[in-house]
N, C-alpha and C positions, 0 to 999 in steps of 0.2 A: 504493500500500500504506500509505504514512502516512496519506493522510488519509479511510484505512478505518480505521487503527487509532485517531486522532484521533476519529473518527465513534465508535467503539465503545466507547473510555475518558468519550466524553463523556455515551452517555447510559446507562452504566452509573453516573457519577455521578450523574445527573439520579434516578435511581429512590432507591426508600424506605429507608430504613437498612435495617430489617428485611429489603427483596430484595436485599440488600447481604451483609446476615450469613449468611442462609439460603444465598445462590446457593457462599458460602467454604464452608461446611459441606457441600453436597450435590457439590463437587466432591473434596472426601476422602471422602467415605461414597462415591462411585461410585468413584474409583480404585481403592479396598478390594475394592468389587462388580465391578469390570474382572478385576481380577488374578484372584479367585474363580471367575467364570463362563467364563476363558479357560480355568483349570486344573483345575474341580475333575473334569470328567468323564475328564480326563487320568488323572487323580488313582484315579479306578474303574477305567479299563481299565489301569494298567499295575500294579493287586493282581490282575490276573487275572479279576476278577468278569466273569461274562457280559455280554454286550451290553445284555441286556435290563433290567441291572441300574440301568444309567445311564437307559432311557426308566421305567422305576420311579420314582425318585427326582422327577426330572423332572417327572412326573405330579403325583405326590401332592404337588410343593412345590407347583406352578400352583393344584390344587387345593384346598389348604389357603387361599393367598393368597385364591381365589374366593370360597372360602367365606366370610373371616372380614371382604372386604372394604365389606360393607355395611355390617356391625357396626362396623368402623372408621371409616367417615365418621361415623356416629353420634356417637360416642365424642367422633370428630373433633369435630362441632360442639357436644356437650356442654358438653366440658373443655377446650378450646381448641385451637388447632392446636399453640403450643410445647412443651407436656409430651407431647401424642401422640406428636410428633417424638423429641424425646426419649427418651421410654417405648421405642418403639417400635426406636430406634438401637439404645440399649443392648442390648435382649434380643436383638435381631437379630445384635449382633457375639459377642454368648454364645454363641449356635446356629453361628456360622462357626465361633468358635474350634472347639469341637466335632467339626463335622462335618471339620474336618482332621485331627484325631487320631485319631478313627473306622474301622477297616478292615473290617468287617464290614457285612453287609449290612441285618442288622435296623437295630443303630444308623443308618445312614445314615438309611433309611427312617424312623426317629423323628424324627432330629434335621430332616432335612428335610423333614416335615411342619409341625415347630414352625417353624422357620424362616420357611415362607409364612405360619403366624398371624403373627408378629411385625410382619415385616416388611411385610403391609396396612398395618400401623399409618401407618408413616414414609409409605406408598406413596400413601398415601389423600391426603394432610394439603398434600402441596408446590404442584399445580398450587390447590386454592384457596387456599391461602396466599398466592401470589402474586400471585391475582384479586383479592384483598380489599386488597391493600399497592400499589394501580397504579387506573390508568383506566383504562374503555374504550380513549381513543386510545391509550395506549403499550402496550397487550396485544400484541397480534402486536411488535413489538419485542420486547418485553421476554421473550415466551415462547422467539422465538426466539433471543435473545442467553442464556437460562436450557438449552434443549434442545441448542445448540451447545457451553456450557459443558461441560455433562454428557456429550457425547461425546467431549468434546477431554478429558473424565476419562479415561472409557472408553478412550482411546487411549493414555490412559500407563499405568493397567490393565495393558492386552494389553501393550503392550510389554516392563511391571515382571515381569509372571507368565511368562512366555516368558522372556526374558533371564536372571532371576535362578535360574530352574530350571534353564538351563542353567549358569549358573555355578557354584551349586552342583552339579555335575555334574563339572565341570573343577575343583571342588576337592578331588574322592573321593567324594561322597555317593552310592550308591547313588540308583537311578532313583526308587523311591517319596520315598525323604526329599528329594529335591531338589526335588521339586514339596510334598511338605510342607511345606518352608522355602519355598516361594514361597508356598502359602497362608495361612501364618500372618503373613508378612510384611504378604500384605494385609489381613490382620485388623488389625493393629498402623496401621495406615492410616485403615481407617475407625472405627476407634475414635477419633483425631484430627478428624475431622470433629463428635463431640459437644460440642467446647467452643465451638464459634461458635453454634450452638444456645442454649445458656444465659444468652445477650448479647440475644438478640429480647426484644422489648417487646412489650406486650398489641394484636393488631390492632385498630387503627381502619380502619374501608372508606370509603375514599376515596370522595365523591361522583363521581358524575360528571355534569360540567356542561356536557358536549359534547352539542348539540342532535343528536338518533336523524335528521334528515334528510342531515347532514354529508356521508353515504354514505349511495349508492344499497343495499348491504348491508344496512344497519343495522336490528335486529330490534328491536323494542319487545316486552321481557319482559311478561308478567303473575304474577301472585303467587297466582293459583289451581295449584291443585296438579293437578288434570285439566288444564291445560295445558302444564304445564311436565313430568307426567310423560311427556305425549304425544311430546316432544323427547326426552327422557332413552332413551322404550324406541327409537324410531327410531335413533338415534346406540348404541343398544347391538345393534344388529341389525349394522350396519357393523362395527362390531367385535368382535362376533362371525367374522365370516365373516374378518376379517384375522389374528385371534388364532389360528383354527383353520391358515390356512394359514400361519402363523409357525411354529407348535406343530410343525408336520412339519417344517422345514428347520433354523431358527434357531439352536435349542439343540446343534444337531449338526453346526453349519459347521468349529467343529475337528475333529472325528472325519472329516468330509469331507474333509478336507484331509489327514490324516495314513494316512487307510484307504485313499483312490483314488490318493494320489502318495507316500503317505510322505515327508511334508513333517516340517522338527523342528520341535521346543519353540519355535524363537526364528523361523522361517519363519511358523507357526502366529498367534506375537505379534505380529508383523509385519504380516500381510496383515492380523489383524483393526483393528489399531491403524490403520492406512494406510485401512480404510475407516471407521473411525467421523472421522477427520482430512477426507476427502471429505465425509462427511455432515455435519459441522458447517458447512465451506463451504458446503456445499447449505443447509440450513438459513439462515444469514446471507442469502443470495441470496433465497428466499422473500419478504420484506417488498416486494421490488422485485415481482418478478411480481406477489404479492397485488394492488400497485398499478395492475397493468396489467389483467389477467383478473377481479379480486376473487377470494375467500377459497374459494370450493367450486370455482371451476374450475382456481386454483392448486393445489388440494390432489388433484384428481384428475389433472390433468396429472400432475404428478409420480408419483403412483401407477401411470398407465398407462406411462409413459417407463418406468420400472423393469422392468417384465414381459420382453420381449424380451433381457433383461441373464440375467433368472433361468434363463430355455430355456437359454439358452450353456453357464453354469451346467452345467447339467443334464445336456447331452449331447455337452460338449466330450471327449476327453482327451490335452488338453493343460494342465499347468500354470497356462501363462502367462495362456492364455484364461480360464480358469477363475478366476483372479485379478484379470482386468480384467472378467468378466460381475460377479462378486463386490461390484468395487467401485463399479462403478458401478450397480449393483441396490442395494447398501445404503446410496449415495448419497441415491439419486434416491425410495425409498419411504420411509424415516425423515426425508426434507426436508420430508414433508407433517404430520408428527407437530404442531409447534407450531401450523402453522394448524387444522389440526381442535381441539387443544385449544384456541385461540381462540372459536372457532366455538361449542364447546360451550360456555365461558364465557358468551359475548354470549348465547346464547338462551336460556339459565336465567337467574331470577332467584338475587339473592343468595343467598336463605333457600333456596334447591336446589343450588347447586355443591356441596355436599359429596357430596348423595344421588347426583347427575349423576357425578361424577368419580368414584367408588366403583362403580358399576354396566356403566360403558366400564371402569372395570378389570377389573370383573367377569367380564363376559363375556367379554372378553378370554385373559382366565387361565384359564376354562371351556375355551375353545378349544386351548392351550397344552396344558391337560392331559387334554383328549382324543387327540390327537394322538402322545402321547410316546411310549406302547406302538406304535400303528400305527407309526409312524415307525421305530420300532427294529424291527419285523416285518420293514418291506419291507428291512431294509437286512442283514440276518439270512437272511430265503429267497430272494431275488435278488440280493446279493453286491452290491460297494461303486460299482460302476459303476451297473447296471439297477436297482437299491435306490435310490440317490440321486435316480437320472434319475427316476423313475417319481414318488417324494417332491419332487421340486423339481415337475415338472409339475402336478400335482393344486394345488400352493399356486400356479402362477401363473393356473391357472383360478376359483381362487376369490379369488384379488387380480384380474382381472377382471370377475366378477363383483360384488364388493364395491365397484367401483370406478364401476361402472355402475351400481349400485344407487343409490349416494351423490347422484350426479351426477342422476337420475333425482325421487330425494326431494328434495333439498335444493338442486339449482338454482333450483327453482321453490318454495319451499317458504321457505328464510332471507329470501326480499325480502317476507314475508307475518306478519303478526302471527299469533303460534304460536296462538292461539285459531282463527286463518283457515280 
């Protein structure tokens, strides 16, 4: 264990100031975003609002984000990546504050529309930020020691939003204001995360001087735009079909838990905090496979290993099971996140990371918010067992398929000049 942590203090110093300052900042802007996304649908069901009211919100934030995310890379590459950041924090912690106060339905509905414009912004700007402040060789490192970070936020998140609602709870708050006082807490959070932001320095893009033969992998970019969007739309077809099947389960893993067992506030923080804590391990672990399989067979391994976790999931009912299919499903599929952002890095060129990483969020978020009314259908006219089960099954056939598609294009396809 030391001399994993030795390994991980050292090449965290090894990297750019700027992935230094940024990685301290996107760890308070996600804690802020943990505590938020653990409570706020908590937050809808116990004013009473209908069910359907949560896959509303839901929808239209995904879709708002989809929308506004291409125009943000733009932006992005316009005016730089640190004011986007910036811009983009700010109005986003406006829109949280907001949407805590809010008990109605319409407001929600606004505030979380604006909310997904905003927050493109931030959303667009981090994965090339980081491309342009790094080389080729420390990419998979470095994305992964950044996607790890960011869950091991997310774990204190769930834990802060759970816990503190229930404590306020135990001090006399009524049930709505106690999760109140836990969302605002997380606003007060990620707004802390803007002043490491204001420290970054104008990006310089690091050469890179690592010979493309180094690794059997290694793709040699071109700088035509009919090449490089020919990557972009393929890599948005995969993420489409993962987005669509997140969009049914994801957003609704607390409601799961507290609808099929009646699990609490701090149960609730608990199990999600305990799996993004596995999936950062998982993530760390990544670099090592990549080494052994390379970068597309690593990244569907891991996608496929999950499946069989999510079925458990699905048609357990028991607690406990449902908490180890849980964690070891959102171990095992979020471990492939850094290498595919890898991946997508290496085969765009510079002057396209931004359009590339905008457009896999795109679609993505497409998918999310299609998804969010069905999702809350089935779980509304077949009740919180055969609702879920039926929702959990559809997303592990289309994480099979997605998985097989990947593996299909891009095994054969990454060892080939993208013009090939």
């Amino acid at each position: 264990m030391s001399k994993w942590l030795r390994d991980f203090i050292s090449n965290f110093k090894s990297f750019h100031d700027n992935v230094r300052l940024f990685m301290v900042a996107n760890v308070l802007i996600q804690i802020g975003m943990g505590v938020f996304s653990v409570m706020y649908n908590l937050y809808i069901k116990e004013l009473g609002l209908p069910e359907s009211v949560n896959g509303s919100v839901i929808s239209i934030t995904s879709l708002a984000t989809a929308i506004m995310l291409v125009p943000a890379g733009i932006l992005s590459d316009k005016f730089g990546r640190k004011w986007i950041l910036i811009i983009g924090t700010s109005l986003t912690a406006m829109m949280l504050l907001g949407r805590s106060i809010v008990i109605a339905e319409q407001p929600m509905l606004i505030l979380g529309f604006a909310t997904g414009i905003v927050w493109a912004l931030t959303q667009v700007s981090g994965v090339p930020f980081l491309a342009e402040n790094s080389t080729a060789s420390e990419r998979i490192q470095l994305f992964s020691i950044h996607f790890a970070l960011v869950t091991v936020a997310n774990v204190i998140g769930s834990l802060l939003g759970g816990v503190m609602a229930d404590l306020a709870l135990w001090f006399g708050a009524e049930q709505v204001r106690s999760i109140q006082i836990s969302l605002i807490a997380g606003v007060v959070i990620f707004i802390a995360g803007l002043f490491p932001l204001f420290s970054l320095k104008p990006t310089i893009q690091l050469e890179q001087l690592e010979d493309p033969s180094k690794e059997l992998e290694e793709v040699q970019t071109e700088v035509t735009f009919k090449a490089n969007f020919k990557m972009i739309v393929l890599f948005g077809l995969a993420n489409l079909l993962i987005g669509t099947g997140s969009g049914l389960v994801i957003p609704y893993l607390n409601l799961y838990f507290a609808n099929r067992y009646d699990a609490t506030n701090a149960y609730i923080g608990f199990i999600l905090a305990l799996g993004s804590a596995m999936t950062a391990v998982a993530m760390l672990i990544g670099p090592h496979l990549v080494r052994r399989v390379g970068k597309v067979r690593a990244l569907v391994i891991f996608q496929i290993a999950s499946i069989p976790f999510l079925f458990l999931t699905a048609f357990t009912g028991s607690l406990f099971l449902a908490s180890i299919g849980f964690l070891l499903r959102q171990a095992l599929m979020n471990a492939g996140n850094p290498i595919q952002s890898a991946i997508a890095m290496d085969v765009v060129h510079d002057k396209y990371k931004g359009l590339a990483n905008s457009v896999n969020q795109m679609v993505f978020n497409l998918g999310w918010a299609a998804m969010g009314l069905p999702a809350a259908w089935l779980v509304t006219t077949f009740g919180s067992y055969w609702g879920y089960a039926y929702a959990f099954s559809i997303t592990g056939c289309l994480y099979l398929v997605a998985s097989t598609y990947f593996y299909i294009v891009f095994g054969r396809r990454y060892t080939k000049r993208l013009g090939s």
